[in-house]
C-alpha positions as CSV (number, residue, x, y, z in Angstrom):
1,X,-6.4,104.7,191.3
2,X,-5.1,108.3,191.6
3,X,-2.5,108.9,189.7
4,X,0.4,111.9,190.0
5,X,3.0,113.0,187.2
6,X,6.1,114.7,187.8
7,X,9.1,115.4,186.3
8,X,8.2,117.8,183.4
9,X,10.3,121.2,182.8
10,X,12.6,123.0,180.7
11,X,15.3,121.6,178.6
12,X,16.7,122.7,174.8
13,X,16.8,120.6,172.2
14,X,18.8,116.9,172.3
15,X,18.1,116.8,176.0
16,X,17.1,114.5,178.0
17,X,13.8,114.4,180.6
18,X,12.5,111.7,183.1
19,X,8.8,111.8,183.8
20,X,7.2,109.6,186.9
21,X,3.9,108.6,187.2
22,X,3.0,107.4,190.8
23,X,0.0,105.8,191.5
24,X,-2.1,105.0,194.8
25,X,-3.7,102.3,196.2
26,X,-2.2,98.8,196.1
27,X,-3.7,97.4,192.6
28,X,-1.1,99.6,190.5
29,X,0.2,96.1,189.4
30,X,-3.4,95.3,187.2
31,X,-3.2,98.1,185.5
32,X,-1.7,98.8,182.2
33,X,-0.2,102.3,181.7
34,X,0.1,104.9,179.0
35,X,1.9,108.3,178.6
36,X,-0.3,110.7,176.4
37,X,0.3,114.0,175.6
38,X,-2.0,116.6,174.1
39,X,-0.9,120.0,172.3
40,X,-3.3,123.1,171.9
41,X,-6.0,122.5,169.7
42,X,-5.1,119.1,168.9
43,X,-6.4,115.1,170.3
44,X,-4.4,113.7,173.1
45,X,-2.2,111.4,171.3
46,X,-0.8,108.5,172.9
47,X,3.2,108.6,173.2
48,X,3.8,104.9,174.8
49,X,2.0,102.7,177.0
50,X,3.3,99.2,178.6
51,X,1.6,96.2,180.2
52,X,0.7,96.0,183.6
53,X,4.3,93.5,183.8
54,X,6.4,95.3,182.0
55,X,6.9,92.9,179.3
56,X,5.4,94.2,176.6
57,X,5.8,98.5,175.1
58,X,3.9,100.2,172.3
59,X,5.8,103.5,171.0
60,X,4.1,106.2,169.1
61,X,6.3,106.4,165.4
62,X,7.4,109.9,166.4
63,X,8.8,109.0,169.8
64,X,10.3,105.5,169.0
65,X,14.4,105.6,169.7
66,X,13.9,108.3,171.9
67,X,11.7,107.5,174.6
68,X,11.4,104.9,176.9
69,X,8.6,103.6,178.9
70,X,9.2,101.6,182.0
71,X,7.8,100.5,185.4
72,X,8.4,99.6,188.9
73,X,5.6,97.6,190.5
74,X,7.4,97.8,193.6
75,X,6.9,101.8,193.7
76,X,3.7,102.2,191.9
77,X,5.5,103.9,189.3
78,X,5.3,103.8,185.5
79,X,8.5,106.4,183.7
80,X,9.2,108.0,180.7
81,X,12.8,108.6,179.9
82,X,12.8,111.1,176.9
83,X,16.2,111.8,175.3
84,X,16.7,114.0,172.1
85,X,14.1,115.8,172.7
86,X,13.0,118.2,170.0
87,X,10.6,121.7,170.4
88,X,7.9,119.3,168.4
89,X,7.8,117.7,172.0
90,X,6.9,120.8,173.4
91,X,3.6,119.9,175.4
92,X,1.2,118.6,178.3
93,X,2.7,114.9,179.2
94,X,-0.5,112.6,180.8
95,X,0.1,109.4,182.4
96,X,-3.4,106.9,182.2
97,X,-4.2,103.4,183.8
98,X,-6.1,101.2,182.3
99,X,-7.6,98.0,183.5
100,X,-5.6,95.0,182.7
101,X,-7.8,92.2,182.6
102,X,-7.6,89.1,180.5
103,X,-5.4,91.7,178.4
104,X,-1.9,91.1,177.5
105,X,-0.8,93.9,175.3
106,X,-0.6,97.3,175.8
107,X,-3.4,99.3,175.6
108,X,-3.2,102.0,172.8
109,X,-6.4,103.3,172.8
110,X,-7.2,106.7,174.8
111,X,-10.9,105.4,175.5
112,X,-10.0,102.4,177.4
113,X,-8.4,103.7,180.1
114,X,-9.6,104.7,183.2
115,X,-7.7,107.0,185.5
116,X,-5.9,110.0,184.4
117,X,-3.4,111.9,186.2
118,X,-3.0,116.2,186.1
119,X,-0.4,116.0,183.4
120,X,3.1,117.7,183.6
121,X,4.6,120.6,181.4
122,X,7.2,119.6,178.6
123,X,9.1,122.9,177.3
124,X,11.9,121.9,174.7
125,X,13.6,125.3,173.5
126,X,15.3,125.5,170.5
């Protein structure tokens, strides 16, 4: 699975950001997906992640109310809909796929997944 993020950019404080993460091949469906993000000198941190159908989400505590994560199978597509942002949110945004599996709950852990993609710039001014 190669996997390609978009969406990333400037926006000030309270604003609002869509990140896409599209994936190839036609398997996108097994997978479940994460959004990570990693800041200079610090672990990547997971932000949110969601099961391969959607029916399940895990939010990071410093995200939760603000971001959503959501997929469309149909596109081979995971999002991230960001909304007050803050300049804490300033950072690399990386979308991961993990192997579903027998799995029904969205994976959480940066080691289990598989496929990363490049990662897309988040700048929230103040």
């Amino acid at each position: 699975v190669q996997l390609q993020a978009s969406g990333g950019g400037l926006v000030q404080a309270g604003g609002f950001l869509r990140l896409s993460c599209a994936a190839s091949g036609r398997t996108f469906s097994r997978y479940h997906m994460g959004w990570f993000r990693q800041a200079p000198g610090k672990e990547r941190e997971i932000v949110a992640s969601i099961t391969w159908s959607g029916d399940k989400a895990y939010y990071a505590d410093s995200v939760k109310g603000r971001f959503t994560i959501s997929r469309d199978n149909a596109k081979n597509t995971v999002y991230l809909q960001m909304k007050s942002l803050k300049p804490e949110d300033t950072t690399i945004y990386y979308c991961a796929a993990d192997l579903a599996g027998a799995s029904t709950r969205p994976t959480t852990d940066r080691k289990q997944y598989d496929y990363w993609g490049q990662g897309t710039l988040v700048t929230v001014s103040s």
